[in-house]
PDB file of N, CA, C and O in Angstrom, chain B, residues numbered from 101:
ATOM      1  N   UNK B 101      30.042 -27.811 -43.889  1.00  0.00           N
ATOM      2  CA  UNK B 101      29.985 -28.461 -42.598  1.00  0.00           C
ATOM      3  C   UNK B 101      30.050 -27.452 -41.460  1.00  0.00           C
ATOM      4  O   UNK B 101      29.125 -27.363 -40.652  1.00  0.00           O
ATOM      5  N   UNK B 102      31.171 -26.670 -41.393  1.00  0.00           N
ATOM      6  CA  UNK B 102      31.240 -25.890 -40.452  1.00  0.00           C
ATOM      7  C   UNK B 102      29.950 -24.561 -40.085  1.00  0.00           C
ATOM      8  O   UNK B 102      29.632 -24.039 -39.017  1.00  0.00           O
ATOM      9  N   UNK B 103      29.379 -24.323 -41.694  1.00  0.00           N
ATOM     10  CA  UNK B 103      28.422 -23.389 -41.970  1.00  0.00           C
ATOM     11  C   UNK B 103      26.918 -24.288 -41.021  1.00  0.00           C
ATOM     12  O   UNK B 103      26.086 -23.678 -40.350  1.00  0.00           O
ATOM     13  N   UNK B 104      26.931 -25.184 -41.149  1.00  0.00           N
ATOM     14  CA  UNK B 104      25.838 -26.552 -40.554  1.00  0.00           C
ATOM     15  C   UNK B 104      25.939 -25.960 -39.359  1.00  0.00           C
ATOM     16  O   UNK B 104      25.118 -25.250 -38.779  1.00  0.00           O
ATOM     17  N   UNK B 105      27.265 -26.388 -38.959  1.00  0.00           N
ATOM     18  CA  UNK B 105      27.295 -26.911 -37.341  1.00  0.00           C
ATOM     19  C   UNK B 105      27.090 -25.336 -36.497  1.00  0.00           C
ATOM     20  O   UNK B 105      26.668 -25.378 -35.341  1.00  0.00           O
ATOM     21  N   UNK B 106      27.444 -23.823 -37.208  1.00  0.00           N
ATOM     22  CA  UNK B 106      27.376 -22.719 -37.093  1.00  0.00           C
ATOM     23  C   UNK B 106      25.662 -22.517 -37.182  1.00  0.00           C
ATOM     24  O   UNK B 106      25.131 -21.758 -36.371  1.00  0.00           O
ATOM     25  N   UNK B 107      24.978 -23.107 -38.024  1.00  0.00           N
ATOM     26  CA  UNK B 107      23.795 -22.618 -38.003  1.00  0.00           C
ATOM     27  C   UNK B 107      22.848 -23.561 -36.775  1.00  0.00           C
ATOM     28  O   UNK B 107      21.838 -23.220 -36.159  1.00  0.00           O
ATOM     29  N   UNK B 108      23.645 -24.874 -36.727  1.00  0.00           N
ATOM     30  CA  UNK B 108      23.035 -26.140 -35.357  1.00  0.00           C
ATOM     31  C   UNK B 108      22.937 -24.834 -33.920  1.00  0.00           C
ATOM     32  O   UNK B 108      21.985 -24.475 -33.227  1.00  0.00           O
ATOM     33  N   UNK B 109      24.422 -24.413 -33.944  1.00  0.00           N
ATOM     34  CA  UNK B 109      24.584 -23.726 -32.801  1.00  0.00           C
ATOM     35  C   UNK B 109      23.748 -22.312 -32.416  1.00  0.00           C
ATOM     36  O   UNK B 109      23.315 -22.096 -31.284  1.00  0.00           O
ATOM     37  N   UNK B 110      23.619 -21.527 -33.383  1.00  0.00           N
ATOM     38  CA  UNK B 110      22.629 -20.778 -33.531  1.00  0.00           C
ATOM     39  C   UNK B 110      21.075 -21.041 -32.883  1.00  0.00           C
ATOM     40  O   UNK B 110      20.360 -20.589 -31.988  1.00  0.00           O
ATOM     41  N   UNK B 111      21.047 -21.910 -33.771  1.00  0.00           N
ATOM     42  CA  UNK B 111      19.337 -22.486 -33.501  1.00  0.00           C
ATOM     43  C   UNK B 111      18.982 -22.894 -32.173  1.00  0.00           C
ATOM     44  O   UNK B 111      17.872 -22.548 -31.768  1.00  0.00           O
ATOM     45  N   UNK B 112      20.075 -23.882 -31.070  1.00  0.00           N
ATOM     46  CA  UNK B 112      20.008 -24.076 -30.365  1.00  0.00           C
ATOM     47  C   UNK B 112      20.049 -22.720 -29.182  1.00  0.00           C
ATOM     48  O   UNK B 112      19.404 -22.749 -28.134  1.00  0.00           O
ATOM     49  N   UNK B 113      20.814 -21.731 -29.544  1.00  0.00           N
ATOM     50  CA  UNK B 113      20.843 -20.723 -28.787  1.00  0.00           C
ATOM     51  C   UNK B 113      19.543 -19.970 -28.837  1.00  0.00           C
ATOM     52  O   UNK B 113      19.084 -19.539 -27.779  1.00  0.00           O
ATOM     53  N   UNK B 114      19.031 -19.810 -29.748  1.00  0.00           N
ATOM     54  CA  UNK B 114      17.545 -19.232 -30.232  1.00  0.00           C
ATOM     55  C   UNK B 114      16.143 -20.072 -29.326  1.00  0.00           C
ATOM     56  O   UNK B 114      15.272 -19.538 -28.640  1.00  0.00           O
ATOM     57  N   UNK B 115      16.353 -21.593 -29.652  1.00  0.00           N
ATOM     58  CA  UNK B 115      15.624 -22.269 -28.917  1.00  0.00           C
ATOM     59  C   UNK B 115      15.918 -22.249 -27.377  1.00  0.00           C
ATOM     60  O   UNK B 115      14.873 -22.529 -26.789  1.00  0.00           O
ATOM     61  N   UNK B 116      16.843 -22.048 -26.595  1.00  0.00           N
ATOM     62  CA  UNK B 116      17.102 -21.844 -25.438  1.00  0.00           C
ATOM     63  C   UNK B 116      16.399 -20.341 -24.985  1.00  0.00           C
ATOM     64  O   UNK B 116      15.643 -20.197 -24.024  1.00  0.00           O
ATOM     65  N   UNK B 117      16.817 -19.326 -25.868  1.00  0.00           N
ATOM     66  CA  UNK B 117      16.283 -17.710 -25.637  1.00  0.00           C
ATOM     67  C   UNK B 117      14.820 -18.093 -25.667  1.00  0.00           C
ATOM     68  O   UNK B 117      14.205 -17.599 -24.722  1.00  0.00           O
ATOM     69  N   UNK B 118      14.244 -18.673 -26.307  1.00  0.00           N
ATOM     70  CA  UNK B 118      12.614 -18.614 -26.286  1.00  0.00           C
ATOM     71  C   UNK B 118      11.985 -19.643 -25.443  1.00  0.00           C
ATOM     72  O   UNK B 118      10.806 -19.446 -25.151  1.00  0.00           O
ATOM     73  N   UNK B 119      12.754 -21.066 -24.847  1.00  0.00           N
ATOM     74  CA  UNK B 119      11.931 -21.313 -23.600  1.00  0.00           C
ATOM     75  C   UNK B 119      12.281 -20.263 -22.680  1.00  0.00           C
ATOM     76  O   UNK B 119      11.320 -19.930 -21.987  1.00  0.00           O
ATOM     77  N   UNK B 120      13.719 -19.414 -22.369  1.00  0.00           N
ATOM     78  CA  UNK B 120      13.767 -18.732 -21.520  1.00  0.00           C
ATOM     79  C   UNK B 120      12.265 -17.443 -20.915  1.00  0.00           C
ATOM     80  O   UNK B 120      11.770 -17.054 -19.857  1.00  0.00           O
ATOM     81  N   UNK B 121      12.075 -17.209 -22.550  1.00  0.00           N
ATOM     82  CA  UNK B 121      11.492 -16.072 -22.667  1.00  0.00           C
ATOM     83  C   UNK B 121       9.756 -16.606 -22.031  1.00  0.00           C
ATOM     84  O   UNK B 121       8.867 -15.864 -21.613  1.00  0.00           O
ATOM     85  N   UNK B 122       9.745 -17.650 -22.122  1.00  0.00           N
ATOM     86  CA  UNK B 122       7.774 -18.328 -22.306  1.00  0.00           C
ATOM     87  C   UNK B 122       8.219 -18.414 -20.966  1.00  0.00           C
ATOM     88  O   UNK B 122       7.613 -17.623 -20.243  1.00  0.00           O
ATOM     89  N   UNK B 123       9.485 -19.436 -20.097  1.00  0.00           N
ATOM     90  CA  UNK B 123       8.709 -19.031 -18.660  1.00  0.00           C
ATOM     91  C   UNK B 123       9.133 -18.066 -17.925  1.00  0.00           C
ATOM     92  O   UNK B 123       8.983 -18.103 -16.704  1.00  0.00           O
ATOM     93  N   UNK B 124       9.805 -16.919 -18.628  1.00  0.00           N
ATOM     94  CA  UNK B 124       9.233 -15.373 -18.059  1.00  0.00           C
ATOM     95  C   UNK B 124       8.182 -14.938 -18.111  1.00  0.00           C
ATOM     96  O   UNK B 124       7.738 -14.218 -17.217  1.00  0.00           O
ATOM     97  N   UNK B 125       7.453 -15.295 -19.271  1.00  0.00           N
ATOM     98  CA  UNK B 125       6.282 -14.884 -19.381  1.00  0.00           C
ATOM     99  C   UNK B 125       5.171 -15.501 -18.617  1.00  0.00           C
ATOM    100  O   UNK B 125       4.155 -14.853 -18.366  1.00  0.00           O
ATOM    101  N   UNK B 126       5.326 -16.724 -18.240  1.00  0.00           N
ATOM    102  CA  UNK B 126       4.468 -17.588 -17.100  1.00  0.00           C
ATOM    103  C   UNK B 126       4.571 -16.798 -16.133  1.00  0.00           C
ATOM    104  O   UNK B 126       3.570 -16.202 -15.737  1.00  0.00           O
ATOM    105  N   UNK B 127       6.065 -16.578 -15.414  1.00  0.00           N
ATOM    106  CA  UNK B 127       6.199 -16.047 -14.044  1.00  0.00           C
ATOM    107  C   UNK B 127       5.510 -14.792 -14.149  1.00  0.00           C
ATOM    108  O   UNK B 127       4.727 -14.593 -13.221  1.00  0.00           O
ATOM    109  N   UNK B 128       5.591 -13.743 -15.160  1.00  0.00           N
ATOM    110  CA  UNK B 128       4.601 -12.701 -15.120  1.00  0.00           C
ATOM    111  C   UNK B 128       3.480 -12.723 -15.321  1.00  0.00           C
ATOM    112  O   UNK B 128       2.862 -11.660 -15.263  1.00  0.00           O
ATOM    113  N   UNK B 129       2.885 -13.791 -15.594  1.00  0.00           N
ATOM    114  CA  UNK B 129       1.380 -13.919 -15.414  1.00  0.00           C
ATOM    115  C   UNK B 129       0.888 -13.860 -13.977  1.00  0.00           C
ATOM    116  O   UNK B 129       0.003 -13.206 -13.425  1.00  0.00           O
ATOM    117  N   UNK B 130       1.888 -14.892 -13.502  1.00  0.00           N
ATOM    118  CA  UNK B 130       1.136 -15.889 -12.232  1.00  0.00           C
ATOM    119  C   UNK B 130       1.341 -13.939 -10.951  1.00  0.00           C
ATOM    120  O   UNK B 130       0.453 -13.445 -10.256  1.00  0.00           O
ATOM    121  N   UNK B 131       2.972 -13.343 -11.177  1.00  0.00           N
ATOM    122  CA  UNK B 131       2.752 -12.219 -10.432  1.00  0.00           C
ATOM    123  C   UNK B 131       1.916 -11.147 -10.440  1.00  0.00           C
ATOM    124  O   UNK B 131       1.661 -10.442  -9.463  1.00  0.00           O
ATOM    125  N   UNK B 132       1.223 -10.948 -12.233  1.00  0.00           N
ATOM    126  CA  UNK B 132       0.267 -10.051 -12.720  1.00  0.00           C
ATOM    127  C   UNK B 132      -0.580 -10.149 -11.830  1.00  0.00           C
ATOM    128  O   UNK B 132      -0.779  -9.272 -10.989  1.00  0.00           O
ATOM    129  N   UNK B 133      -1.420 -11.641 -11.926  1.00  0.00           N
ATOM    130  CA  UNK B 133      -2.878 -12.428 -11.235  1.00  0.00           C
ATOM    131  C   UNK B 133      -2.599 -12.210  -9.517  1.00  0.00           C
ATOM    132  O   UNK B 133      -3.577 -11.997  -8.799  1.00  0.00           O
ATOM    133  N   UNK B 134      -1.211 -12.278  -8.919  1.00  0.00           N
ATOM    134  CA  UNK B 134      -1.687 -11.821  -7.550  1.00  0.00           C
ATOM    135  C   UNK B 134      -1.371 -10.311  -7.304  1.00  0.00           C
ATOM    136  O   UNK B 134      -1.444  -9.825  -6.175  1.00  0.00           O
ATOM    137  N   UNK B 135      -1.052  -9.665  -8.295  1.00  0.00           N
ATOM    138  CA  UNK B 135      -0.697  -8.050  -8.113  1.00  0.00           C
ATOM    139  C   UNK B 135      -2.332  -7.847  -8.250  1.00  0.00           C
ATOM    140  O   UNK B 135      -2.858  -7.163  -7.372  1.00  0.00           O
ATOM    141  N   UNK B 136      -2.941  -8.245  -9.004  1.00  0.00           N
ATOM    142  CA  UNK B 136      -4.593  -7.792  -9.656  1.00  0.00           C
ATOM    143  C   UNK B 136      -5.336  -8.433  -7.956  1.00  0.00           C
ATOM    144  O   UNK B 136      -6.128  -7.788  -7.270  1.00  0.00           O
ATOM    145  N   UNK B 137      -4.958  -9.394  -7.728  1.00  0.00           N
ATOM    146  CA  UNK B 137      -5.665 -10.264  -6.214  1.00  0.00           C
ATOM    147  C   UNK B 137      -5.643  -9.462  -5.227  1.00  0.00           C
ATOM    148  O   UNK B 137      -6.684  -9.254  -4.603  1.00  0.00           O
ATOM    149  N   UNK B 138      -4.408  -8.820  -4.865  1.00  0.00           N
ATOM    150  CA  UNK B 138      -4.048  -8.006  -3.969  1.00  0.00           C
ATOM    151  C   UNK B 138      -4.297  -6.600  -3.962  1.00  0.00           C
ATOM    152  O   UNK B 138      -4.160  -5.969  -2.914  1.00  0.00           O
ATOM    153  N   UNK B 139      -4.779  -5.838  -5.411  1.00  0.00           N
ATOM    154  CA  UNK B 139      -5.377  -4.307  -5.770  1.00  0.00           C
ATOM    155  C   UNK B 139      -6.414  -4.700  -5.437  1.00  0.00           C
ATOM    156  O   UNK B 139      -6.806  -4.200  -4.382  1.00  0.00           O
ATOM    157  N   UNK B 140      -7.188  -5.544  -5.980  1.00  0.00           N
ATOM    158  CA  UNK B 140      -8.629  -5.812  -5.393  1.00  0.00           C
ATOM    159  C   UNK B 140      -8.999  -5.922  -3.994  1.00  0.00           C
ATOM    160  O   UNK B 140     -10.077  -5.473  -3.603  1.00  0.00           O
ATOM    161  N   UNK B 141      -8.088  -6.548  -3.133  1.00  0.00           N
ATOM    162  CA  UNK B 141      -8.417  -6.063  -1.475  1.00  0.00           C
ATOM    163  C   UNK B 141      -7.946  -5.139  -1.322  1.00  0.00           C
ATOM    164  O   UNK B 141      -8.804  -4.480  -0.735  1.00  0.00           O
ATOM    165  N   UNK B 142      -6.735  -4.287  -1.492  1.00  0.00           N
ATOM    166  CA  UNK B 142      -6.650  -2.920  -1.033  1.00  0.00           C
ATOM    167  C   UNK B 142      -7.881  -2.556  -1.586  1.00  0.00           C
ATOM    168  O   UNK B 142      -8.517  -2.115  -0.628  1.00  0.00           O
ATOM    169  N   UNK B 143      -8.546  -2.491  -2.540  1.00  0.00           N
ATOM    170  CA  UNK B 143      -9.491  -1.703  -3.074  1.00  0.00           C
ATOM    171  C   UNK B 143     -10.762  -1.590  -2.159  1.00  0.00           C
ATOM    172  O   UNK B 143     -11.346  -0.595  -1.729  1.00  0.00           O
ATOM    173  N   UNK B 144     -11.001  -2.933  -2.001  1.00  0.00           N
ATOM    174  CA  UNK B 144     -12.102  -3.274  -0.964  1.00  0.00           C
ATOM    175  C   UNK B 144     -11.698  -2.655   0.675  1.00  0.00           C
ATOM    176  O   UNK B 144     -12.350  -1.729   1.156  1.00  0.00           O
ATOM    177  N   UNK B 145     -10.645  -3.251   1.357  1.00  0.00           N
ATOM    178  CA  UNK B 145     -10.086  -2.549   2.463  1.00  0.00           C
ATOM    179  C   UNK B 145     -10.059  -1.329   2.382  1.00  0.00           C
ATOM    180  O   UNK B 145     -10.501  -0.759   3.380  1.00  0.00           O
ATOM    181  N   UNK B 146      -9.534  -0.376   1.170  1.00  0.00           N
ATOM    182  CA  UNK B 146     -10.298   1.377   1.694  1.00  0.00           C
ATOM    183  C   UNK B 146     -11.721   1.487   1.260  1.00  0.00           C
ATOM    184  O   UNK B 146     -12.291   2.557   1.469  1.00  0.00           O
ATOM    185  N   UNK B 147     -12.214   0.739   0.815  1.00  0.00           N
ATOM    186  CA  UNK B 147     -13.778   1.640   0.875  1.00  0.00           C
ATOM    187  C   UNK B 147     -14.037   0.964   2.564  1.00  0.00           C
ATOM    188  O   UNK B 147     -14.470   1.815   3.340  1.00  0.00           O
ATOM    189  N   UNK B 148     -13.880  -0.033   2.998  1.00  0.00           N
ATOM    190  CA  UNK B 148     -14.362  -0.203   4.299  1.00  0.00           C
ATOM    191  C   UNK B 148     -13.783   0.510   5.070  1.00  0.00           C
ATOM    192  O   UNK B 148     -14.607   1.094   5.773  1.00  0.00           O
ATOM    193  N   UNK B 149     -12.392   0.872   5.401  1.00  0.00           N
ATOM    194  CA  UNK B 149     -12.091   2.034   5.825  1.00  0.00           C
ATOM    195  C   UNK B 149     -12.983   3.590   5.328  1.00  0.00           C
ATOM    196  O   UNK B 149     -13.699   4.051   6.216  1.00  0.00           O
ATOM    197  N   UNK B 150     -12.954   4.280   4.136  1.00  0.00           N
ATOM    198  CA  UNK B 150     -13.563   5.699   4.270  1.00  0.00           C
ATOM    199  C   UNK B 150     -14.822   5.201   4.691  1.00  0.00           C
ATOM    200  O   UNK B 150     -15.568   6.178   4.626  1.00  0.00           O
ATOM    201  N   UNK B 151     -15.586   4.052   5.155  1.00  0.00           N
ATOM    202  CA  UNK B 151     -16.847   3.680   5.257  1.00  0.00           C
ATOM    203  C   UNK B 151     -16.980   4.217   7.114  1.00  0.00           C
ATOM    204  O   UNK B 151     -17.760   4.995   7.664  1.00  0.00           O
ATOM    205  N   UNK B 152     -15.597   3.213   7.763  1.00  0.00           N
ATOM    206  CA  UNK B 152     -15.598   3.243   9.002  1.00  0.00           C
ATOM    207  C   UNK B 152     -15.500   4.597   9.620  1.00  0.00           C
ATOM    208  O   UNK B 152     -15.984   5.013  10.673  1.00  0.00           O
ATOM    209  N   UNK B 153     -14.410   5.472   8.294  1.00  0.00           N
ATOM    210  CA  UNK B 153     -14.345   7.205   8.930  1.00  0.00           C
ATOM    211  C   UNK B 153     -15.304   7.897   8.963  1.00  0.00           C
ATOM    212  O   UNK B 153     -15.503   8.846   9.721  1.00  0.00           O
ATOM    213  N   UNK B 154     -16.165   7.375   7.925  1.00  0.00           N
ATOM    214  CA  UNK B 154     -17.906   8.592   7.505  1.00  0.00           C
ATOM    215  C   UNK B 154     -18.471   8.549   9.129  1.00  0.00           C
ATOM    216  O   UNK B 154     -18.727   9.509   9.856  1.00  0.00           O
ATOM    217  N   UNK B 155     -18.563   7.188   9.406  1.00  0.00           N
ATOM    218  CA  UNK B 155     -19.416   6.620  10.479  1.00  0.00           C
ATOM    219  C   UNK B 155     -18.663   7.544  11.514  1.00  0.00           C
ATOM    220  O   UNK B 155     -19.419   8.417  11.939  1.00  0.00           O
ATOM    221  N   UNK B 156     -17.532   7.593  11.981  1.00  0.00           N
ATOM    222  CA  UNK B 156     -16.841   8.056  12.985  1.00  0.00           C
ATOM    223  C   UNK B 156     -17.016   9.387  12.956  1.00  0.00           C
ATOM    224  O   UNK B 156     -17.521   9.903  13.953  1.00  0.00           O
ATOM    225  N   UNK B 157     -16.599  10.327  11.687  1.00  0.00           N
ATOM    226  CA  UNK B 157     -17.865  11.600  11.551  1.00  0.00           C
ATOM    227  C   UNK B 157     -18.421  11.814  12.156  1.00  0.00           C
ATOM    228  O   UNK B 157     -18.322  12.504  13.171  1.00  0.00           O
ATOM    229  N   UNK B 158     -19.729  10.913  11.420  1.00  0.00           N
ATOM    230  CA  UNK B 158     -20.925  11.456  12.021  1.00  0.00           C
ATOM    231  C   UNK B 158     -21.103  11.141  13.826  1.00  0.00           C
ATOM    232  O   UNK B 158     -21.794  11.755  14.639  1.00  0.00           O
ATOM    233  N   UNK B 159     -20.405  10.229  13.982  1.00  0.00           N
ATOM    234  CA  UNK B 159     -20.661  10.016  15.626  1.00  0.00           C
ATOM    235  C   UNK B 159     -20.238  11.319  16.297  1.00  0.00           C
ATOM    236  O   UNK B 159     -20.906  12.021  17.056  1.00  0.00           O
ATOM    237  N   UNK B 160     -18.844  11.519  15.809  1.00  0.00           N
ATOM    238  CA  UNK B 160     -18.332  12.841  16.290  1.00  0.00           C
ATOM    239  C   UNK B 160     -19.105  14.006  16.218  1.00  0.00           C
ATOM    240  O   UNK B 160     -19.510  14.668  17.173  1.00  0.00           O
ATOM    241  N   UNK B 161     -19.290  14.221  14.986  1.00  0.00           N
ATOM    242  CA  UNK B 161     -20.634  15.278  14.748  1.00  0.00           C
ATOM    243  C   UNK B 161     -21.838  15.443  16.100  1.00  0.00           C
ATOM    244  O   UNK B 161     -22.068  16.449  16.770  1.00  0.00           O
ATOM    245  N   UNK B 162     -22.331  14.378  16.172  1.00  0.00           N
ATOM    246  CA  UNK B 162     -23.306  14.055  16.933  1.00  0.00           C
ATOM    247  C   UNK B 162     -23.320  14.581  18.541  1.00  0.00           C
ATOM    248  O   UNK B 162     -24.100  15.199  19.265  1.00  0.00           O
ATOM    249  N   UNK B 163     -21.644  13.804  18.688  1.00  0.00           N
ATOM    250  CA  UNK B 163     -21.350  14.462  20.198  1.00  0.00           C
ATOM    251  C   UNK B 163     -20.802  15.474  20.083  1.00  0.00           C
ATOM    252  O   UNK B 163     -19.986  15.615  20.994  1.00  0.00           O
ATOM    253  N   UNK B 164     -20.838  16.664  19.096  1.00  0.00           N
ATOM    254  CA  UNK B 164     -20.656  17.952  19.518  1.00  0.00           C
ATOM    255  C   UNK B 164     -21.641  18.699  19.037  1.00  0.00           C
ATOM    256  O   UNK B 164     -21.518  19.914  19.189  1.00  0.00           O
ATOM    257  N   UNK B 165     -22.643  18.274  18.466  1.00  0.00           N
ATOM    258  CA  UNK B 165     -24.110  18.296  18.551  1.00  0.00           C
ATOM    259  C   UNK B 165     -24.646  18.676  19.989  1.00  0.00           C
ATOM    260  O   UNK B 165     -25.044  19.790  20.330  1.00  0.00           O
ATOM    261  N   UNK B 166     -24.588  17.688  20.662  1.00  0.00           N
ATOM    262  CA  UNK B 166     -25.220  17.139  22.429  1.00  0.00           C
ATOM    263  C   UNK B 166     -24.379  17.749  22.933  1.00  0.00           C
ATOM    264  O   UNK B 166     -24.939  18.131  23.960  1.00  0.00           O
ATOM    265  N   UNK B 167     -22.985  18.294  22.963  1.00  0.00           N
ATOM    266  CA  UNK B 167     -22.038  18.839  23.932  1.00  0.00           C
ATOM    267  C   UNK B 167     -22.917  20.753  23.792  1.00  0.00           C
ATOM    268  O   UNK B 167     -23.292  21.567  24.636  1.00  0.00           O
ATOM    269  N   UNK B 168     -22.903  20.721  22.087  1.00  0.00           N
ATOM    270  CA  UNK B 168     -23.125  22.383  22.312  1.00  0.00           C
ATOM    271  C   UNK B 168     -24.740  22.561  23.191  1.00  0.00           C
ATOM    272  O   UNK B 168     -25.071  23.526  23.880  1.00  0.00           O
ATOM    273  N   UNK B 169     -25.465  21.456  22.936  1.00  0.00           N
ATOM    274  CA  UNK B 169     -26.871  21.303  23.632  1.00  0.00           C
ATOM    275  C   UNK B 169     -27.110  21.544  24.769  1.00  0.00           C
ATOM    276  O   UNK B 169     -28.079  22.137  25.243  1.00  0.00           O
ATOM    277  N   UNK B 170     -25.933  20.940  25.432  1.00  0.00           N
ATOM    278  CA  UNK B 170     -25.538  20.743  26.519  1.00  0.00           C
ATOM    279  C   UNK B 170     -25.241  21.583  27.164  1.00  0.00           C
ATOM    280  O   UNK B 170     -25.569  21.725  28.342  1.00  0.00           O
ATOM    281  N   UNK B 171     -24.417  22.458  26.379  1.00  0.00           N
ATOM    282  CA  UNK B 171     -23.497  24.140  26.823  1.00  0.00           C
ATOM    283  C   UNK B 171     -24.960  25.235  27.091  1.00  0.00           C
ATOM    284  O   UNK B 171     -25.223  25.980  28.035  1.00  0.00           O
ATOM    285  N   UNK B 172     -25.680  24.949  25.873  1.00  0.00           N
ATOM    286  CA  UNK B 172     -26.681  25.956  25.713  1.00  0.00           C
ATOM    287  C   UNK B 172     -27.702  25.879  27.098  1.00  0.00           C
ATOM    288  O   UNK B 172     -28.025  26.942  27.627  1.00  0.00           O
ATOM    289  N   UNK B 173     -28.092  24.847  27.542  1.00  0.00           N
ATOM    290  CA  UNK B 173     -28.820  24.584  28.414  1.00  0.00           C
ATOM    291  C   UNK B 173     -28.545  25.031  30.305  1.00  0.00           C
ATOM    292  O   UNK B 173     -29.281  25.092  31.290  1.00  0.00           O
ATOM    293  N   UNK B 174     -26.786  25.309  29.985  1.00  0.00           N
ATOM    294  CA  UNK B 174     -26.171  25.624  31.283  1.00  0.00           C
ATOM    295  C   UNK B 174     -26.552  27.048  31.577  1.00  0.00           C
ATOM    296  O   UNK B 174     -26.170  27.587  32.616  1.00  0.00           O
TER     297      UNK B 174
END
């Protein structure tokens, strides 16, 4: 009897550890899926950024292009 009610108690502790464990494992899904949501716009947000710096470059480039043009001509 006591060996029963020792192994009841067991089992129940086991079955408690493993719903514990499944909705840990939910909650790390659902944080995985917006950690992956959120790499994917940083990802996107710096290429549009090094996109916006190339551009700013070359503008810069450009006006010291026309500035030295400019110098040369004085």
């Amino acid at each position: 009897m006591k060996d029963d009610a020792n192994l009841l108690q067991q089992t129940t502790r086991l079955s408690l550890q493993v719903d514990e464990l499944v909705a840990e494992i939910k909650q790390l899904r659902v944080e995985n899926a917006s950690l992956v949501n959120q790499r994917e716009g940083l990802v996107e947000e710096r290429a549009k950024l090094i996109e916006k710096n190339e551009l700013a470059r070359v503008r810069v480039d450009a006006m010291i292009s026309r500035l030295k043009a400019l110098e040369s001509h004085t």
